[in-house]
Backbone as a ProteinNet text record, in pm:
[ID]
protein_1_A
[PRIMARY]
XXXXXXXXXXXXXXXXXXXXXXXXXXXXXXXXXXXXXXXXXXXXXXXXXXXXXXXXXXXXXXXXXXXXXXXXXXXXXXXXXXXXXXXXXXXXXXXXXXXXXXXXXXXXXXXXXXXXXXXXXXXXXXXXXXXXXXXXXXXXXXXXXXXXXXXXXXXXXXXXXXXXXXXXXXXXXXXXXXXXXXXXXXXXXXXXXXXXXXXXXXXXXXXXXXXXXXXXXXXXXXXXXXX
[TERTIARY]
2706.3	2807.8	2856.4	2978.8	3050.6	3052.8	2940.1	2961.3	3103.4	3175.2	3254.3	3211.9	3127.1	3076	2904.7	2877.5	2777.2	2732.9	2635.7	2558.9	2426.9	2421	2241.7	2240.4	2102.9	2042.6	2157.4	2169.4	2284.8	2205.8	2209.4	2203.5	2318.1	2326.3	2437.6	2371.3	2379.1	2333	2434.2	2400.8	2490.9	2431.5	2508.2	2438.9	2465.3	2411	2412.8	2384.1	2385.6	2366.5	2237	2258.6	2099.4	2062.1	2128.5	2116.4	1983	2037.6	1962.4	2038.1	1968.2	2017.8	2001	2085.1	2076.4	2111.3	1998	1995.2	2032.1	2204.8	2272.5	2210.1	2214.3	2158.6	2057.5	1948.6	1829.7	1784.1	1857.5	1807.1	1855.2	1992.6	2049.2	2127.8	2071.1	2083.2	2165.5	2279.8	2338.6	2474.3	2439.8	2560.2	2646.9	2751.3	2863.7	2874.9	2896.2	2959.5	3066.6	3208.6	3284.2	3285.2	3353.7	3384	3264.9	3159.9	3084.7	3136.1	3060.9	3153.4	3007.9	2969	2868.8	2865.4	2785.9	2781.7	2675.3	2670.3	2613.6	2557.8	2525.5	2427.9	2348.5	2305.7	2223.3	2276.9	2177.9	2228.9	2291.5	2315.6	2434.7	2340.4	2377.2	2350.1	2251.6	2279.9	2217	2264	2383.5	2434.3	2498.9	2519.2	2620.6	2757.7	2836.3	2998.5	2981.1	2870.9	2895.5	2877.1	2755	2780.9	2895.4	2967.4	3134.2	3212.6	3206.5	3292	3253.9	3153.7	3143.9	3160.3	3104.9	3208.6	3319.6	3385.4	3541.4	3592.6	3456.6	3554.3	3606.9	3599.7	3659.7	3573.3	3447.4	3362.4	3289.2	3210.2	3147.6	3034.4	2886.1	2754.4	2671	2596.3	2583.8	2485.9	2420.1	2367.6	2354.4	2375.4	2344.5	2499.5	2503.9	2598.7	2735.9	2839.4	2923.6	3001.5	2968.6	3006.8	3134.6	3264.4	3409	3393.1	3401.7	3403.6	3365.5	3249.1	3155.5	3195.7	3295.3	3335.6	3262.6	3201.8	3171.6	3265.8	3254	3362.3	3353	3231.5	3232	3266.1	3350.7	3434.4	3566.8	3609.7	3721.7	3778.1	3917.7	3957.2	3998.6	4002.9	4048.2	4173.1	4275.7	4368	4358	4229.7	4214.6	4126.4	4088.8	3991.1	4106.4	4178.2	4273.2	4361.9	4393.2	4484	4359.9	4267.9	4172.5	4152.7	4153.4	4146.8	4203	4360.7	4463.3	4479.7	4454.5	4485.4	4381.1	4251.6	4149.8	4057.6	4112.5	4021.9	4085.4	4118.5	4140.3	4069.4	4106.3	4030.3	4099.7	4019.1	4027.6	3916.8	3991.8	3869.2	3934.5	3791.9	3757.1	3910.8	3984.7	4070.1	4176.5	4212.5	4329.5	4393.8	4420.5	4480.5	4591	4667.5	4800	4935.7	5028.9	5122.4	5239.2	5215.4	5266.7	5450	5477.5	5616.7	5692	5574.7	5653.6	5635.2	5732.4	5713.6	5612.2	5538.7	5481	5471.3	5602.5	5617.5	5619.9	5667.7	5644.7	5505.2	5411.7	5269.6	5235.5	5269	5163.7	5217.9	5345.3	5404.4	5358.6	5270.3	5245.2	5175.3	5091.6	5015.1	5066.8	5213.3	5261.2	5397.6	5413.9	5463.7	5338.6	5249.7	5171	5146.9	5174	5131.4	5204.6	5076.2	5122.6	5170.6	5167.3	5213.9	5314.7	5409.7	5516.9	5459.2	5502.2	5473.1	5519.4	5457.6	5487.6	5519	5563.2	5661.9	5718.8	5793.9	5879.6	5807.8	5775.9	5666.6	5707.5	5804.9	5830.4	5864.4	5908	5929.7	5746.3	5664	5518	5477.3	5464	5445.4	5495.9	5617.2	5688.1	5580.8	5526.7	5464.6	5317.7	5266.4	5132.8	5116.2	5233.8	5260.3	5307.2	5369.3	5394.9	5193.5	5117.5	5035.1	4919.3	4930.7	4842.5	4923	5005.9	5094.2	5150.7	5197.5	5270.6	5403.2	5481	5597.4	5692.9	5696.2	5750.5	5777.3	5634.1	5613.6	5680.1	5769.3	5776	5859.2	5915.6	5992.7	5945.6	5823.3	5801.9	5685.2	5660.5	5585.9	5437	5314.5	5206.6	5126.4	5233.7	5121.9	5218.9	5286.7	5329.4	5309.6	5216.6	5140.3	4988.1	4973.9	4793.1	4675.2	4561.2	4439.2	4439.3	4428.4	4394.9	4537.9	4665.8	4766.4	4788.8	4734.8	4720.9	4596.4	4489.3	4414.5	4433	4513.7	4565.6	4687.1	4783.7	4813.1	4778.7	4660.5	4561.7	4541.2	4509.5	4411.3	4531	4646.4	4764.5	4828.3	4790.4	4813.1	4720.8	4547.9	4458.1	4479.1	4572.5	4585.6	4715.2	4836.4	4955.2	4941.8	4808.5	4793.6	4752.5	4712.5	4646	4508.1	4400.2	4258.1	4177.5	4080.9	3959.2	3870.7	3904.4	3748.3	3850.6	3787.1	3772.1	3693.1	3675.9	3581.2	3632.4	3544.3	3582.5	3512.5	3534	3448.3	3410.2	3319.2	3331.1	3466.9	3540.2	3641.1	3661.9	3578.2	3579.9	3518.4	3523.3	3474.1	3566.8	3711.4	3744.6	3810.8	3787.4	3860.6	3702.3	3796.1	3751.5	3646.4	3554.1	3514.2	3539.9	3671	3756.2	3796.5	3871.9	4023.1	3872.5	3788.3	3685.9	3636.4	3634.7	3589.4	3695.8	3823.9	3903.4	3949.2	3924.6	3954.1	3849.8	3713.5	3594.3	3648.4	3668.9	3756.4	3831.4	3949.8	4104.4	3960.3	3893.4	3838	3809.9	3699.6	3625.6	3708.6	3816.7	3946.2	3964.1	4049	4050.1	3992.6	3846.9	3768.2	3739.1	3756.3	3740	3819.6	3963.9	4094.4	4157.8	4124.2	4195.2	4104.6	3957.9	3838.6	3817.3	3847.7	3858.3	3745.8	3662	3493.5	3554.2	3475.4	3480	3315.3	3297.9	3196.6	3215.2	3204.4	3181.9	3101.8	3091.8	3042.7	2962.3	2890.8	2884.4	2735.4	2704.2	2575.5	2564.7	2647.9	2664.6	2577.3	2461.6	2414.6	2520.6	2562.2	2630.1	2737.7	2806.6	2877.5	2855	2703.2	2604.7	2635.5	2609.4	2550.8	2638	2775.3	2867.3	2897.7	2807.9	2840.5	2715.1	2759.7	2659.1	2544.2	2554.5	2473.5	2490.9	2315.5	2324.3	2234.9	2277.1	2265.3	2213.9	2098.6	2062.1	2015.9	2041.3	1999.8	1987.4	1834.9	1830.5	1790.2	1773.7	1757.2	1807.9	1949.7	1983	1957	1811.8	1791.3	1834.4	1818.2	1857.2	1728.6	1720	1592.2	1570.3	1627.9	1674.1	1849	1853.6	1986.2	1950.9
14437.1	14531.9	14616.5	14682.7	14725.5	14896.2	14938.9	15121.3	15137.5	15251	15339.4	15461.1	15493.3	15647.5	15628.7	15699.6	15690.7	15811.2	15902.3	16020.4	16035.7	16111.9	16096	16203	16228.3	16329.5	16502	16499.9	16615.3	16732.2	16860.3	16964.2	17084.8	17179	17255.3	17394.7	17481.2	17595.5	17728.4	17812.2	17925.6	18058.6	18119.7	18292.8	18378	18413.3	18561.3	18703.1	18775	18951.1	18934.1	19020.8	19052	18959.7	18884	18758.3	18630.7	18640.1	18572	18455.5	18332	18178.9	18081	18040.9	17931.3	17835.1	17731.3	17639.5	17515.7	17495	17418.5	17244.7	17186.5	17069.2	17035.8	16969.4	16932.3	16792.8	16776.7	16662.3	16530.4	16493.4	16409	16313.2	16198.7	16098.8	15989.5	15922	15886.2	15762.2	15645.7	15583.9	15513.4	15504	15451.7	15369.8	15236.7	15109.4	15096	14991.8	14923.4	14904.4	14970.3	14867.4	14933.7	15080.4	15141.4	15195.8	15232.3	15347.4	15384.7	15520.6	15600.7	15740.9	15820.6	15940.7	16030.6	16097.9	16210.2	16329.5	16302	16399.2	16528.3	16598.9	16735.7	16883.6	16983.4	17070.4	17211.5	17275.1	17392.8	17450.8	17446.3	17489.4	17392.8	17261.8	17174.6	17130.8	17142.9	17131.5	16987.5	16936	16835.2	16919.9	16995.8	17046.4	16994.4	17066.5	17095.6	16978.4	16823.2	16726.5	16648.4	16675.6	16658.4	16653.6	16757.7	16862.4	16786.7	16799.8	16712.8	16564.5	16484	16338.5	16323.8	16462.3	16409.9	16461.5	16550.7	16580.8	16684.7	16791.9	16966.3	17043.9	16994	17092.9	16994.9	17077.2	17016.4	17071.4	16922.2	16973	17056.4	17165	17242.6	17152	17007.2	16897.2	16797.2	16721.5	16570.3	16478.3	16362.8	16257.2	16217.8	16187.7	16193.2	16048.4	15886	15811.4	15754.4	15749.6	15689.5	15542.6	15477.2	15318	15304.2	15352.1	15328.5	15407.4	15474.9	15573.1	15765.9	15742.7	15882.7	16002	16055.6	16203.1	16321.2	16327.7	16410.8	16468.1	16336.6	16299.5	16313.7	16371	16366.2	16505.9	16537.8	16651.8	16698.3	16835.5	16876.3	16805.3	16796.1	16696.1	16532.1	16506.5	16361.8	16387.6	16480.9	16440	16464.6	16585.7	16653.5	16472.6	16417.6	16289.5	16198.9	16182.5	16094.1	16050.3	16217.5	16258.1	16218.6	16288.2	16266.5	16132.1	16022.5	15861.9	15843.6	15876.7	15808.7	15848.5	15948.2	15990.5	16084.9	16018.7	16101.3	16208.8	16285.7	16410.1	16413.1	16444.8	16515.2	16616.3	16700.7	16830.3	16875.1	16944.5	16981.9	17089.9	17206.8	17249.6	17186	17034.2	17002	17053.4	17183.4	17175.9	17146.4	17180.5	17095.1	17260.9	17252.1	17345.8	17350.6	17465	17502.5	17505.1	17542.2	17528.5	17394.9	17292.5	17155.3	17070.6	16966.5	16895.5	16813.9	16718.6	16604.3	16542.1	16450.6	16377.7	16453.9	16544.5	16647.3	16714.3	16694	16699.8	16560.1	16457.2	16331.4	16323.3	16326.9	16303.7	16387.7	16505.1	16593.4	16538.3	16466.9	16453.3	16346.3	16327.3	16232.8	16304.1	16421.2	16544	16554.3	16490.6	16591.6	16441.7	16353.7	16197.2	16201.3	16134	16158.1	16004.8	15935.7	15771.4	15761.2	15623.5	15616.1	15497.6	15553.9	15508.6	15348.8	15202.6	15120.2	15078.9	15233.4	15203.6	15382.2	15312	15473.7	15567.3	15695	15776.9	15781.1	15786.8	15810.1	15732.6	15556.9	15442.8	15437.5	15455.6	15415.2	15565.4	15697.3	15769.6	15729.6	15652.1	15619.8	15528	15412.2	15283.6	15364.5	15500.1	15512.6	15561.6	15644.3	15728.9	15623.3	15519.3	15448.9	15375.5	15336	15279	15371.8	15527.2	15604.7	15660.1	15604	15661.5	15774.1	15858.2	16003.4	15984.3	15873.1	15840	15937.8	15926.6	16033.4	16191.7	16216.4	16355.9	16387.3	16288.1	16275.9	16423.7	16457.6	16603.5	16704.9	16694.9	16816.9	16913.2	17048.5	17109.7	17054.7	17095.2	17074.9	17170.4	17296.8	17405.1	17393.8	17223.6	17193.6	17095.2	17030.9	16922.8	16949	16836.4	16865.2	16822.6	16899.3	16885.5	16745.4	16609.1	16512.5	16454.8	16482.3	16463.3	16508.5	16662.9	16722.5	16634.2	16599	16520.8	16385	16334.2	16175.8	16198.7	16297.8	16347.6	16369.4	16438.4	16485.7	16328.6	16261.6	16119	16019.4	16052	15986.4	16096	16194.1	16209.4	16189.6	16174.2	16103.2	15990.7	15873	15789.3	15734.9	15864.1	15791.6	15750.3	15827	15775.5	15642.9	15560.6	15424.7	15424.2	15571.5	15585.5	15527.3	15494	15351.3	15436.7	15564.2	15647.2	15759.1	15789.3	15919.9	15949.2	16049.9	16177	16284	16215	16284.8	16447	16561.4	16689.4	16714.6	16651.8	16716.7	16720	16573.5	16536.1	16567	16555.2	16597.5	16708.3	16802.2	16942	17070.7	17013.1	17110.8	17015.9	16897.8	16867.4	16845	16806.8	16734.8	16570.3	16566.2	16489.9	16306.2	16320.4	16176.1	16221.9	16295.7	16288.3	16241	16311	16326.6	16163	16093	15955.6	15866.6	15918.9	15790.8	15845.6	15925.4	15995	15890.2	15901.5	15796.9	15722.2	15648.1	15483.3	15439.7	15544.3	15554.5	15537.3	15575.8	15558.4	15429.1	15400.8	15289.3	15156.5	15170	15080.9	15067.8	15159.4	15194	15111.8	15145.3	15114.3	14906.3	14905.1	14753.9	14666.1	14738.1	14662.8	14660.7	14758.6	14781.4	14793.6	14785.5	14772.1	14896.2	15041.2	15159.1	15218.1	15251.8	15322	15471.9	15489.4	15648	15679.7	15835.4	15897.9	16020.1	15993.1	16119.1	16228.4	16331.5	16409.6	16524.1	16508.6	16580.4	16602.6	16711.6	16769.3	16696.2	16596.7	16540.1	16429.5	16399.6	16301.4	16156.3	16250.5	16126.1	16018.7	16067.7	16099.4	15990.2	16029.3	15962.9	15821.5	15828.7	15669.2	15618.8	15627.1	15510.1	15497.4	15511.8	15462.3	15358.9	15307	15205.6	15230	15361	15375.7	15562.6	15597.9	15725.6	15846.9	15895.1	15938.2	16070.1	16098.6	16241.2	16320	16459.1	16553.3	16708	16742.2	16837.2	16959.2	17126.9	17165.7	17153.5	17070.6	17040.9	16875	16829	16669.1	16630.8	16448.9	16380.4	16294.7	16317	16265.6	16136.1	16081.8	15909.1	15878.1	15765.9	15688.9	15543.6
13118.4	13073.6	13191.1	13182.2	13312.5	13301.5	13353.4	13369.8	13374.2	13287	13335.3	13379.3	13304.3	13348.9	13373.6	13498.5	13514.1	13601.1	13491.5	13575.5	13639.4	13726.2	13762.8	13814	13736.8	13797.3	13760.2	13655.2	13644.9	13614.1	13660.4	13605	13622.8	13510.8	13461.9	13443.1	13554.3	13587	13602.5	13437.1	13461.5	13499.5	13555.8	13612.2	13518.6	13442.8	13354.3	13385.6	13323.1	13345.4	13404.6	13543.3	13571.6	13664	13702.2	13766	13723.3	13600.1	13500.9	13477.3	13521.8	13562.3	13424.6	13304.9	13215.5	13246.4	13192.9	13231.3	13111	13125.8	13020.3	12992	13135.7	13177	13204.1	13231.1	13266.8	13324.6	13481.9	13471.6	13401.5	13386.6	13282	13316.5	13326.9	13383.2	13274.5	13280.9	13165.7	13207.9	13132.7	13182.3	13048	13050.2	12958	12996.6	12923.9	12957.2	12898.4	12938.9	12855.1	12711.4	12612	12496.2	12407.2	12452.8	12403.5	12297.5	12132.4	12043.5	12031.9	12078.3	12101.8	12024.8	12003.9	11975.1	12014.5	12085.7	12168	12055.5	11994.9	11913.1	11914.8	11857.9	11926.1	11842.7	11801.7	11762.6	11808.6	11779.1	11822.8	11958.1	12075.9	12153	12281.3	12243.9	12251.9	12394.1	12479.3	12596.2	12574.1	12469.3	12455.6	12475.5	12438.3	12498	12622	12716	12879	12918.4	12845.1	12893.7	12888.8	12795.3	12732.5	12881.3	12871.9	12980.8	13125.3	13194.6	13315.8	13304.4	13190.5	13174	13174.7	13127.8	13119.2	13269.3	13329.6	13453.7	13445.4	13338.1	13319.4	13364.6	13428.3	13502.7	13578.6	13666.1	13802.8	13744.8	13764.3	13759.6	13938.7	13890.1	13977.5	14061.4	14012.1	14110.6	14032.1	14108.7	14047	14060.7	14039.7	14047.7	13949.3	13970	13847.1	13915.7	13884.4	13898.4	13817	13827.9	13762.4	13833.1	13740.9	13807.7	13915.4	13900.8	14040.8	14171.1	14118.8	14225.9	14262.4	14336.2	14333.4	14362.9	14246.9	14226.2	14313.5	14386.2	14455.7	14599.4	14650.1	14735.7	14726.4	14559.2	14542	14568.5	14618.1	14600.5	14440.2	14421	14272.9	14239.2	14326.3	14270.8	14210.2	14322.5	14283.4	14167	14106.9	13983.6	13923.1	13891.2	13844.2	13763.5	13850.6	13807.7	13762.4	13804.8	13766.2	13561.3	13569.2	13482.5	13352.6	13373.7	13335.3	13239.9	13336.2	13384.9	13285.4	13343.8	13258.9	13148.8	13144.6	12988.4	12909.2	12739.9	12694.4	12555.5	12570.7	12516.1	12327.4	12249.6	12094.4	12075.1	12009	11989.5	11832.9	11820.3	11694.3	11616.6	11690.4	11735.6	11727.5	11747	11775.8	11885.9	11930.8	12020.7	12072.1	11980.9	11949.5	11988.2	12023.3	12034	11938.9	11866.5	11757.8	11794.3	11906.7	11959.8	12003.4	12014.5	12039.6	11899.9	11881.9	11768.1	11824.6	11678.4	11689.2	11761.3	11796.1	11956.2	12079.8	12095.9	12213.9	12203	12142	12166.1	12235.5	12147.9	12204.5	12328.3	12410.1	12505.3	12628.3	12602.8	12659	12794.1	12791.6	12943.8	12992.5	12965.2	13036	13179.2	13113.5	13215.2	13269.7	13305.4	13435	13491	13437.3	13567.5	13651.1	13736.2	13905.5	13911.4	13859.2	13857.4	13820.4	13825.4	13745.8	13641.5	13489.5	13403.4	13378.3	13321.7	13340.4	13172.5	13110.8	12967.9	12944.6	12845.6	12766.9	12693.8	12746.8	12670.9	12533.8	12521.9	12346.4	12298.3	12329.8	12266.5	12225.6	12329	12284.2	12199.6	12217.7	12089.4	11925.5	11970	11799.1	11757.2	11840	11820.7	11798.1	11844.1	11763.1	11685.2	11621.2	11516.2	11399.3	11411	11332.4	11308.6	11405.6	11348.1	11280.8	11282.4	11268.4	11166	11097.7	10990.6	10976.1	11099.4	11132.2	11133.6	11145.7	11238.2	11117.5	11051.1	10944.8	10991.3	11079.8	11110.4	11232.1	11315.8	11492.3	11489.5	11446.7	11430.2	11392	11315.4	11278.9	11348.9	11307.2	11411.3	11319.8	11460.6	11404.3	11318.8	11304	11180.3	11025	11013.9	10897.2	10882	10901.3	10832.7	10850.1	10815	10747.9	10857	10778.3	10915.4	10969.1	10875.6	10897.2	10998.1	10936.7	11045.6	11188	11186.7	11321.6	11380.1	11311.6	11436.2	11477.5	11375.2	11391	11566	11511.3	11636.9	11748.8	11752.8	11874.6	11918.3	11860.1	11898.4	11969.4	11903.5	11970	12082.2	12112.8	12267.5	12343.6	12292	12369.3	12420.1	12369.1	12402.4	12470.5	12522.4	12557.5	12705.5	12712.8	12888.3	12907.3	12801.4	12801.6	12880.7	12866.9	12908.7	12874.1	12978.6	12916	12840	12795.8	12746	12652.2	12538.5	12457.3	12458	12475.5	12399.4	12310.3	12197.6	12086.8	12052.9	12110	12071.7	11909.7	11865.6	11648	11623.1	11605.2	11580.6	11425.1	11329.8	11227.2	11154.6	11252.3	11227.5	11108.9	11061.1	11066.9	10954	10869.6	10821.3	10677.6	10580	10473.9	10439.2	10386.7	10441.9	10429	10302.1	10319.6	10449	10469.2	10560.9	10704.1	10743.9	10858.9	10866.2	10727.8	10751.9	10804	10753.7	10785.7	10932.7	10981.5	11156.1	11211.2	11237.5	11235.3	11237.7	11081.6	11106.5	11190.1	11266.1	11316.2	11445.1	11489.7	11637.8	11626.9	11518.5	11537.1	11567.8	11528.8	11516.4	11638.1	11678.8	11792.6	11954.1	11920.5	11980.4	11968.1	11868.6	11849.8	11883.4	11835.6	11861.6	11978.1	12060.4	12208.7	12300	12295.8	12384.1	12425	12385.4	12430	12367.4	12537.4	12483.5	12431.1	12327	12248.9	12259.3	12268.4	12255.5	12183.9	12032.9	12013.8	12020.2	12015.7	11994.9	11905.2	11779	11694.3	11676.4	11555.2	11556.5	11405.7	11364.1	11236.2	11235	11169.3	11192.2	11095	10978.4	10892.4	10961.1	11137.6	11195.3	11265.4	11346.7	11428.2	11369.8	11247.8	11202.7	11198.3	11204	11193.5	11310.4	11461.7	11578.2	11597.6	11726.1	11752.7	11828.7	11931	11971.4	11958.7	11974.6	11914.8	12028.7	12120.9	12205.9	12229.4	12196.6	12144.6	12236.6	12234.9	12363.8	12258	12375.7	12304.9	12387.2	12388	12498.6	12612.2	12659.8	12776.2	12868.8	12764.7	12812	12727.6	12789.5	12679.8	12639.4	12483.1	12471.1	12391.4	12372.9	12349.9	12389.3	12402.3	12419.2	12371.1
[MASK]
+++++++++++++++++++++++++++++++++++++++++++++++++++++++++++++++++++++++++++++++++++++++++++++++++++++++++++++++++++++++++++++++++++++++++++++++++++++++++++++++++++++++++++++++++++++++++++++++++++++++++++++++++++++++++++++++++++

């Protein structure tokens, strides 16, 4: 199987009042392969976000390794992660995250104003084509605080993907919704993941969540204590 992501040796060290040092990470050694649908498990305070966060590359571990296709990141300048980024991984969170001032399609289209590449299709001929398969295409006009939880994250998941990224990460993708609407979000990955070879990792403290992935990745305290 072909690492995309591969960590070693990570730890995630914050300074508090008093010069009192927490310790988010521990030591966390971790690799993703190709074509993975995973879930990262662990309860509230568990340092799954922050391992989130340095896989996708939104923070730097205070030691240890952060391998992108075998490439070590720590050679990179902030710009080159900055696009790395961009390019290769896309993000859904619990939040949505979505901007109440742009429509539907001017959300999913969004991280395609910040590529540093020239695109090798039409950002919004391909937003129509995922909104049509994620059943929004109805919504391409409208804002995102007038439609519904399960539509705003079907959204979110289709600007995760206009970059054509070999990886999601899903933050408690179904945190904030119902728990049909939260299964068929699940489904919309697993799909996803099957039909277009695109590794997902979610993220949740859900075990019901857990189980409809294939592999179940648990950390607790900051380690990880099965994979």
């Amino acid at each position: 199987m072909t690492p995309i992501v591969r960590i070693e040796h990570v730890e995630k060290t914050y300074e508090l009042d008093d010069n009192v040092k927490f310790t988010a990470l521990n030591n966390v050694s971790l690799t993703l392969h190709k074509g993975e649908f995973s879930a990262l498990i662990g309860p509230s305070g568990s340092g799954k976000s922050t391992l989130m966060h340095i896989i996708g590359l939104l923070d730097k571990p205070t030691t240890g390794k952060i391998f992108i296709n075998e490439k070590d990141t720590a050679h990179l300048s902030d710009n080159e992660i900055s696009t790395l980024r961009n390019e290769y991984v896309g993000f859904v969170f619990q939040q949505f995250n979505l901007i109440n001032k742009l429509t539907v399609v001017e959300n999913i289209i969004l991280p395609t104003v910040y590529a540093r590449k020239k695109l090798a299709y039409d950002p919004i001929k391909k937003a129509h084509e995922i909104m049509e398969q994620f059943g929004i295409l109805e919504k391409a006009r409208s804002y995102p605080n007038r439609i519904s939880g399960g539509q705003q994250q079907r959204v979110a998941i289709a600007r995760s993907l206009i970059m054509e990224p070999s990886l999601i990460l899903a933050d408690e993708p179904t945190g904030n919704l119902d728990t049909k609407t939260g299964n068929d979000i699940i489904q919309l990955l697993k799909k996803l993941n099957e039909k277009e070879k695109i590794t997902v990792l979610i993220v949740t403290h859900e075990h019901d969540v857990a189980e409809k992935t294939r592999r179940k990745i648990h950390i607790v305290d900051g380690e990880i204590v099965s994979s």
